[in-house]
Structures are given as structure tokens and as C-alpha cells.
N, C-alpha and C positions, 0 to 999 in steps of 0.2 A: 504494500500500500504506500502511495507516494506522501511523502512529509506536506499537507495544511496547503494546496497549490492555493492559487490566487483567486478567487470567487471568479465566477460568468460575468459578464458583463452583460445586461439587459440592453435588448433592442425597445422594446417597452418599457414605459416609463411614468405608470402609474401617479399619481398626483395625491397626495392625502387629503379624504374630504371631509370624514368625521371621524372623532375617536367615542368610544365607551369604556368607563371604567365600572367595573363590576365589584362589589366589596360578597368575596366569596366565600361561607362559612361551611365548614362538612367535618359532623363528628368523624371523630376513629372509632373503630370498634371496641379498644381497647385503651386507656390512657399510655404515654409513652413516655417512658424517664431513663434523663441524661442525668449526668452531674450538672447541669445548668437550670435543672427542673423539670417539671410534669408538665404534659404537653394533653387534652383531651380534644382539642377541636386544631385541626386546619382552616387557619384563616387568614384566606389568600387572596389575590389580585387577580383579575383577567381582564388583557386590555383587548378590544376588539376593536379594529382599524379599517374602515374602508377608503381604498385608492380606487377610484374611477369603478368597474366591472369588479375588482377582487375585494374579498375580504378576508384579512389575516390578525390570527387568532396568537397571545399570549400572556403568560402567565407568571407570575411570581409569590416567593411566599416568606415571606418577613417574619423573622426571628428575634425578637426585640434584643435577645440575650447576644447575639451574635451583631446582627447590623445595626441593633441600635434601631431599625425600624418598626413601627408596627403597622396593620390592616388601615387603622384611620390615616394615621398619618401619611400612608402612600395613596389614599386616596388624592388627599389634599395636595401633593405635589405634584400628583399625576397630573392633576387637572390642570396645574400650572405648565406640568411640560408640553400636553397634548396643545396649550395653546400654540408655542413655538414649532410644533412639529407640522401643523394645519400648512397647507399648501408644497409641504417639502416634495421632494423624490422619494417612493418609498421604494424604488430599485437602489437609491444610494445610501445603503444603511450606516457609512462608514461618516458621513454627512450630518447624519441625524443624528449619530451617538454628538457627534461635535456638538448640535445644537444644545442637547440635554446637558453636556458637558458644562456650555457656557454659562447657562441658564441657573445651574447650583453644583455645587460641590458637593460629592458622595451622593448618598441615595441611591448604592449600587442594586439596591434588590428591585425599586421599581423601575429603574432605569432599565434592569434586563426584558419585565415584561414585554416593554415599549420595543425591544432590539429586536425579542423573541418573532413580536407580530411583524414588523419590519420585514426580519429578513422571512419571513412564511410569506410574505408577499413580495419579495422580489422575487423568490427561487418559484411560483406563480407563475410572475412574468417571463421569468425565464423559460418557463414550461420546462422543470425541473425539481425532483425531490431534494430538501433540503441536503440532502450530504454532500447529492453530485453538482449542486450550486455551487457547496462550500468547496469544492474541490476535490473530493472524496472518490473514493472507491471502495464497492460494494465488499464487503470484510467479512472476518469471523463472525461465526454466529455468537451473539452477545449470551451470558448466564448472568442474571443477576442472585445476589447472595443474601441475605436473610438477615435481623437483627433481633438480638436479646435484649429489650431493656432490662436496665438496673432495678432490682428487687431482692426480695429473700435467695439462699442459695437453690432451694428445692424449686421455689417457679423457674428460675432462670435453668436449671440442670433441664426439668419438664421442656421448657420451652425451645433450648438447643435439641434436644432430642428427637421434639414434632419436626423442628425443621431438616433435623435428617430423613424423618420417614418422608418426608413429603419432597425428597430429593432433594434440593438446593445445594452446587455445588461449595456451596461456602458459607458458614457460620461466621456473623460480624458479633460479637459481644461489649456491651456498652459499661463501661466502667469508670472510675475518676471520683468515687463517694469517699473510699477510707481506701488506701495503696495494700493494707494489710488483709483487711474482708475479700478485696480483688482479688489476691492472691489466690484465696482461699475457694472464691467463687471458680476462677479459670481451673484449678486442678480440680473440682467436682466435674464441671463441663467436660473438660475433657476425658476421665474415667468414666464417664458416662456414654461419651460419643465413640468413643475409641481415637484411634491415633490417626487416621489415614482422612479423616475430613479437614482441611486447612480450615483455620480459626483466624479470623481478623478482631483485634481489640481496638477501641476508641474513648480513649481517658478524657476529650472533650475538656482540656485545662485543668482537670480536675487535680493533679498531681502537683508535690514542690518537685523541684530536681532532684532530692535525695531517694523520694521517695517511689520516680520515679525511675532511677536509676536499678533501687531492690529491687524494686517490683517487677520490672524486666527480666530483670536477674536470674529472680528465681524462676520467672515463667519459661527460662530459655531451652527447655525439652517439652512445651509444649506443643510443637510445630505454628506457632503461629505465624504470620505471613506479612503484619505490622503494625503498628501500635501509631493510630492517629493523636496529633496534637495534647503530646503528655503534660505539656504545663501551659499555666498561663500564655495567652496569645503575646502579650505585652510582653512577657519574660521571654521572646526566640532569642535573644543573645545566650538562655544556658543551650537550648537545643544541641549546636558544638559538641560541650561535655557531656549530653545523654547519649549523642547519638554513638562517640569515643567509645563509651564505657557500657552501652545495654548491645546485647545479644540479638535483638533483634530490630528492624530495619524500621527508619523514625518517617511519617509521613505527616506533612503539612498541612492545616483543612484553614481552622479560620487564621491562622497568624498565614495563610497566602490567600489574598482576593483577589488580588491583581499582579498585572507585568511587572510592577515595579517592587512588591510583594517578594515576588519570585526572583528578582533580579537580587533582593538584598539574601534572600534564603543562599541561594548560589555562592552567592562571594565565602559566606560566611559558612560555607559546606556544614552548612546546618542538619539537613535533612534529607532521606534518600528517594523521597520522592513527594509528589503534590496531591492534593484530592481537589479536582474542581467543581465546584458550582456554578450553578450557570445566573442564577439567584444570590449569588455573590460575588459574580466578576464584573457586574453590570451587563451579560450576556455573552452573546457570541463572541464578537470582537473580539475585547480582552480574553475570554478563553483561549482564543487561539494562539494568540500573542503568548499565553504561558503556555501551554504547547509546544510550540516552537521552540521557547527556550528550554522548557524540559527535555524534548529530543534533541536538540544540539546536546544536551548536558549528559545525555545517554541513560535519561532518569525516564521512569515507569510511570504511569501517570494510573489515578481510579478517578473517575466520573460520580457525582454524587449527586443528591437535593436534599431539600428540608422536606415539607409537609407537601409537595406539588399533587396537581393528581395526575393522571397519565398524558395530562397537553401538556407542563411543562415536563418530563421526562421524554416525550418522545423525541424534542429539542435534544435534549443530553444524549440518545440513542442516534440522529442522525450524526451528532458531532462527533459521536467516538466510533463514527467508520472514514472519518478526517484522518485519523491519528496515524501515525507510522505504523504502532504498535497496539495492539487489540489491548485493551487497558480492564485494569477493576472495576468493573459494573457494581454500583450499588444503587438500584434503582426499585429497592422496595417497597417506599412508602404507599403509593399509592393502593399495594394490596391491604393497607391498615384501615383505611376512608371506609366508613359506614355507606356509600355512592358513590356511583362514576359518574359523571356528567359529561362523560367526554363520547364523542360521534367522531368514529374512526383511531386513529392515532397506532402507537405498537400496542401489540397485545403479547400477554403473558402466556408462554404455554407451560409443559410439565417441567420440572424441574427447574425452574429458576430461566426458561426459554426465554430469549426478548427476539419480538418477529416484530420487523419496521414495515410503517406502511408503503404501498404505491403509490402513487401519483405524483402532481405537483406537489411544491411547497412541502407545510408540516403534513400533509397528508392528516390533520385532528381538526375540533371545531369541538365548540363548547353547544351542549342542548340547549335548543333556543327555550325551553319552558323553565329547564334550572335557572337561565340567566334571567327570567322574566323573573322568578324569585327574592334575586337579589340586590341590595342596594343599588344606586347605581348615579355617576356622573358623564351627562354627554358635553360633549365639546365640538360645534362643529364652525 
């Protein structure tokens, strides 16, 4: 697969005529806890764009604990940026991130929605699925991998377990409460699962450096495969000394958002690989941008989201047949959503399967009756 080539260039050249923002709420089935907190409702963003004949569909989903954003407040910016976008190119998405750019600093999670719809409507216009827009070529078949939230040790053991019988090539387990309970949690998991299913952990900051350093330590015969963001996002100057001294390989999620992000993890050979968000980098664009320099750096990249439901993952699924390298798929939240409201998009088959759709663009679109449901801001 060729390294991130250069987007299509559109013969068409769609005009942006109104925007919608949608304030999107959808239980989980289950509450879901990090070390950052207990999460029971997905409460996300869907921006709906139409340019001349197309309409293209995007989505984000704000993590107050992470970007600092939440559901209202990206409303209220949205509507500020849909004004500046009104009239743009929406074949020129590189154009439009500028605009949003100019308009405020950060805001990376609603900024993506805006990117997300954008580029579902140039690669549209191009009369092109998003990946082979982006440059892509059709790739491995994706598996995404499964997560444990943090709980007692018997539900969490229970819960890696189901997700063996139910195939999933890969057990994620969420960790970062007490460095020492972790411990204690991972070797129940894995004498439970046996040895042969790869284990990914994710401390979510929850760890100091010392503690972080044990606790690796001692997990380092349990095959696991790498341990996201073990300390504070603000602390990546110790990353360095974790990554020295722990057994197993140290990955990036929220201390990298962006190119610049990544540019400073790099120098500072922090970290042995990235997890991008598409809800975090402000979209496309910047993902790719770390992309790039991940594979120049000859670093592994995993694909992630927060609470999306299957419209903004299928973004994440076109993007990671960009990549050089068939990357960590973790794209299971949207099996946790009490609802789908998505029309089209990938679907999940046995085993942790992720099948992309056909056609142009995202090949997804939000149910017109769910979005009749929801709040909502036009701007035209």
C-alpha cells in the first residue's frame, strides 16, 4: 500500500449552501469507565453539509476530560464556524480546515466533524470512496478489538472472557485506577484467557512514572502488545524514562493530537508508536500529517475514537487503508450504543470483521427520523 498519496483533485466543485448541526444523545448499553471517569451516554455532534446536489455527513464526539470540549459547547462554535464555511469549496477541504483555523484556536473535536463532512463531499464529487480520494489503496481486511472497562476483578476477568468467545482478535483492557489492583487485574485476565490472545492495556494518565514503570514490569510475561498513555498527558517529558525502562512498547493517544504533537513525541523518542483520533486531530488533514511522520519514523500507528457511532468510525476505516501499514483497529464503541442511526456506512461482521462500504464518499448518512429527534442549529 502506497504511503498517504496526494488527495484527487475534483473536477467539481460543489459550493457550500447550508450547514446543520445536530446535538446527538445515544445511551450505551452499559456504563463505561476509564481512569478519567464513567461515561453512560454518547453525546455527540453530527454536522450535515449540503454543497449544490451532494450532501455530506459528519461527526464528532467531545470528551470534556480529554479536549476540554463538551456537546453544548461544540454546538455553539459550530454554528460560528458553519458561518465562515457558507459559500467555501467543499472539494477544497485543505481551504476550509484554514478557515476554521483562522476563525479560533483548538476546538479540535468539532473542527473534525466539519473536515469529516467536507471531505465525504469532495470524494462525492470526485465520484470516489473516501480512501481512494484520500489516496489509498484497497488493504487488509481490518479486525477491530474489544475493551474491558475498569471495574471489580471478577466482571473484568467475565468480561475478557465473553470477548474471547465471541472471537475478537484482541482484548484492549482499561486500566490507570491504582498501578497495584492493575497489576493484579491483568494476571486474573490473563489466566483466564490463556496466553495466545494478544492483550492491549490503556492507563488513560492514570499512572505516576514510578508507578508506571512497576507496573509494566511486572506485567512483562503477559504478552501484551502496548500500554497507551501511562501518565499524565502534561507529564510526556517522563515518557523517555518509561519507555527506557518498561518491557513493553509505550503508545501515544491524548498527549499526541496533532502534527506538531507528534513532531515533539519524535524528537524526544518518547514513544513507540501513536493512536489517532480523528475526533482529536481536528480530522483528516492532521491525521494524515501524523501518518506521515509516523511512517517516515518507521513507527506503527492504531486508529481509534471516543463514543462515535458507526458515521464517525467509518471515517477512521476509510483512513486506515491510506496507511502504509495495516494499523491497530480499535473501533468498538459503536457496538456499546443502545442505537444505530447510521444508513449505510462499515459494518461489523464475526469476529471483530470491519467490511467498508461502496460507493462514493463516506458511503454513511445519519436516519433522517433520528436527526428529526435531535436538537438542532441551521446555518444557511
Amino acid at each position: 500500500m502506497q504511503v498517504l498519496q496526494r488527495p484527487v483533485i475534483c473536477t467539481r466543485m460543489p459550493k457550500i449552501r447550508s450547514i446543520t448541526l445536530y446535538a446527538a444523545r445515544i445511551p450505551l448499553v452499559d456504563p463505561f469507565i476509564i481512569s478519567l471517569g464513567m461515561l453512560d451516554h454518547a453525546e455527540n455532534v453530527v454536522v450535515r453539509i449540503e454543497a449544490d446536489a451532494l450532501t455530506g455527513f459528519g461527526e464528532c464526539s467531545p470528551f470534556r476530560t480529554i479536549h476540554g470540549e463538551t456537546q453544548a459547547g461544540c454546538m455553539s462554535v459550530g454554528k460560528e464556524i458553519a458561518k465562515v464555511l457558507l459559500g467555501a469549496d467543499a472539494s477544497n477541504p485543505v481551504d476550509c480546515l484554514s478557515r476554521m483555523d483562522k476563525l479560533i484556536f483548538g476546538n479540535a473535536c468539532i473542527k473534525s466533524a466539519f473536515d469529516m463532512a467536507i471531505h465525504d463531499l469532495a470524494a462525492q464529487a470526485a465520484g470516489l470512496p473516501l480512501w481512494q480520494y484520500l489516496g489509498g489503496k484497497a488493504g487488509e481486511e481490518l479486525f477491530t478489538d474489544y475493551t474491558v472497562s475498569i471495574g471489580p476483578v471478577d466482571r473484568m476477568v467475565k468480561d475478557a472472557v465473553s470477548i474471547r468467545e465471541r472471537g475478537f482478535p484482541v482484548v484492549k483492557v482499561k486500566l490507570g485506577e491504582h498501578a497495584a489492583a492493575d497489576i493484579q487485574r491483568m494476571r486474573a485476565i490473563r489466566a483466564a484467557i490463556g496466553n495466545d490472545l494478544p492483550i492491549r492495556i490503556d492507563a488513560n494518565q492514570g499512572w505516576t512514572k514510578s508507578d508506571a514503570i512497576e507496573a509494566l514490569q511486572q506485567m512483562e510475561s503477559l504478552n501484551i502488545q502496548h500500554c497507551e498513555e501511562p501518565v499524565s498527558r502534561r507529564a510526556f517529558f517522563e515518557l523517555p524514562e518509561i519507555r527506557k525502562n518498561a518491557p513493553i512498547p509505550i503508545m501515544a493517544d491524548e498527549s499526541c493530537c496533532d502534527e506538531y504533537d507528534a513532531q515533539n513525541l519524535l524528537a524526544l523518542q518518547a514513544v513507540d508508536s501513536f493512536n489517532i483520533k480523528l475526533s482529536k486531530s481536528s480530522g483528516l488533514i492532521r491525521a494524515r500529517r501524523i501518518a506521515v511522520l509516523a511512517e517516515q519514523a518507521g513507527m506503527r500507528l492504531q486508529l481509534g475514537g471516543f463514543l462515535e457511532s458507526r458515521l464517525g468510525f467509518t471515517a477512521a476505516a476509510h483512513f486506515a487503508w491510506t496507511l502504509q501499514e495495516t494499523p491497530y483497529v480499535d473501533f468498538d464503541t459503536p457496538l456499546m450504543l443502545s442505537a444505530d442511526p447510521v444508513d449505510g456506512g462499515m459494518l461489523y461482521g464475526p469476529g471483530g470483521r470491519i467490511r467498508l462500504p461502496e460507493g462514493p464518499g463516506l458511503g454513511a448518512a445519519v436516519d433522517a427520523a433520528f436527526l428529526q429527534s435531535c436538537p438542532r442549529e441551521e446555518v444557511r
